[in-house]
N, C-alpha and C positions, 0 to 999 in steps of 0.2 A: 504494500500500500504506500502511496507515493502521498506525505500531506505537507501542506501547502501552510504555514504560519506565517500571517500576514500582520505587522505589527504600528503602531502608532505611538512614538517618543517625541518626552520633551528634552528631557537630561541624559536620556540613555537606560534608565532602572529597566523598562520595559522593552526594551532590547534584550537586556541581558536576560531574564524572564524568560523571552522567547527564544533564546539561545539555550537556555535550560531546559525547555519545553524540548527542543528539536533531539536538544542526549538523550532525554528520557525516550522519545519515540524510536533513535537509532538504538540505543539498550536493547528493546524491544523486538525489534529487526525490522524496523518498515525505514523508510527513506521518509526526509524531511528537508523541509526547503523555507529557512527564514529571507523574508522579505520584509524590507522598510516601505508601507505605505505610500510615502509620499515620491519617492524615486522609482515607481514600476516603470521598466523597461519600455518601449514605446512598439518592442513585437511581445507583449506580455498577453499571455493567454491561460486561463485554467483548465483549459482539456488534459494539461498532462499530471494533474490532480484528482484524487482521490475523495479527499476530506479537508475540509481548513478546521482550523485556530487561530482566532485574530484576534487580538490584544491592543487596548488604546491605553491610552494614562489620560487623569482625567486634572486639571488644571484650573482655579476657577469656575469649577462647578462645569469645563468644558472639557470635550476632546478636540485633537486637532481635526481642520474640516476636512482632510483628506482621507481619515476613514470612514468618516460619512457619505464623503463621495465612492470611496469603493463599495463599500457596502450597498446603496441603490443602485449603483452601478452594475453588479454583478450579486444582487439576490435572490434571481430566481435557481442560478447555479448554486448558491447560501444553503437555498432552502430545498435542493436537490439531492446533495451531499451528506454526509457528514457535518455537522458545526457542531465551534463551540465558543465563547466567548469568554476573554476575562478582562479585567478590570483590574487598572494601578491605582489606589486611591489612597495616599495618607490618612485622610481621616477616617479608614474603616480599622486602624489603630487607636482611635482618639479615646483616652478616658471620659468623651465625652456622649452617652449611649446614643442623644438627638446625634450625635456627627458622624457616629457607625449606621442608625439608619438611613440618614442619606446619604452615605456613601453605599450603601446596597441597592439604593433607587436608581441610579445611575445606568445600572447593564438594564434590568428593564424595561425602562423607559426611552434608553437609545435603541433596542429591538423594537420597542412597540413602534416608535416614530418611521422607522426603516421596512416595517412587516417585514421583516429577518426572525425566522424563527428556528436559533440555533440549541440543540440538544444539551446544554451544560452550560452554566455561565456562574460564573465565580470572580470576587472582588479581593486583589492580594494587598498587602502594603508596599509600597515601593522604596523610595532612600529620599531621606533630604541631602545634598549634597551641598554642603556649609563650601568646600574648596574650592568652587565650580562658581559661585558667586560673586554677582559684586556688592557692595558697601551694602549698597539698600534693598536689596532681595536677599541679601543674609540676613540683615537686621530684622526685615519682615517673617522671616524665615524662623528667626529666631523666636521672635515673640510667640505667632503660631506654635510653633514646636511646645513655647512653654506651657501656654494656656491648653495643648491637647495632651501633657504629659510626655511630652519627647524629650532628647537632650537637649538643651542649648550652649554645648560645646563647640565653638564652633572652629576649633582648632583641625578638625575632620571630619571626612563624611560620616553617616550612619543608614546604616541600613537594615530596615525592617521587616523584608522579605519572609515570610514564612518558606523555605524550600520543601520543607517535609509537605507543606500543602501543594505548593506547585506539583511535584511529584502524581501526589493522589489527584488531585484536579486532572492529569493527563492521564494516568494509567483507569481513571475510571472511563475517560472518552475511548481510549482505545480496547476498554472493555464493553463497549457500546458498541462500535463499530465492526462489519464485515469486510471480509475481503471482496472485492468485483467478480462476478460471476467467470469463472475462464481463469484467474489467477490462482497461485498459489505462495 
């Protein structure tokens, strides 16, 4: 099974995510193919796809517009396949329970808007990256951080990534999924 992990960053965390995502499917023995959103090749096609996983990180209560655009773009192949969706949200960390639930409302409400209806959709933490910063998106960074219980060291990054969940989040999709009729 050949799958297709199609990804949407601001800093990188959800890259690295899907870079995570694609070991775990080769571990497995299927073939995997990450892809940055906003740079698809201009002969990019999903016929030689199997199943996706497409991953946004969410920013300001936003994702970038470019997997909005892939996603109506190529939904009816979404919703023919295999899917699965997850979600980079710092505040699905937040000791704050109102900031965990709207960080769950998120993958939802980007499927309902899109009629993408993908089999698995899961919300991970991502990393505040304090070194990657400048003066005033640390400082705001920092504040945040504090008021949701994070560091506010900002001497280096941090990162909050659950891997044990990422793991189950993909080994459960791939226990969902078939191989194509004719393969082995």
């Amino acid at each position: 099974m050949n799958i297709l992990i199609l990804y949407a960053t601001k800093e990188g965390q959800t890259e690295k995510i899907a870079d995570f995502i694609a070991e775990v499917i080769r571990h497995h023995g299927h073939q995997a193919v990450t892809q940055l959103g906003e740079h698809l090749p201009k002969d990019f096609s999903t016929d030689r796809f199997d199943a996706a996983m497409l991953g946004g990180s969410i920013h300001m209560g936003k994702y970038p517009s470019y997997l909005k655009k892939f996603v109506t773009g190529h939904r009816d192949w979404l919703n023919q396949v295999p899917s699965a969706f997850f979600i980079v949200c710092m505040a699905i960390n937040s000791v704050n329970e109102k900031e965990q639930i709207e960080a769950r409302s998120f993958g939802p409400k980007f499927v309902k808007d899109t009629n993408w209806q993908p089999s698995l959709l899961e919300t991970f933490a991502g990393a505040v990256k304090y070194t990657q910063y400048g003066f005033i998106t640390r400082k705001i960074m920092q504040m945040i951080s504090k008021k949701e219980g994070g560091s506010t060291d900002t001497s280096h990054d941090h990162e909050y990534t659950n891997w044990e969940a990422v793991t189950q989040f993909t080994e459960q999709f791939l226990s969902e999924i078939k191989e194509p009729e004719g393969t082995s």
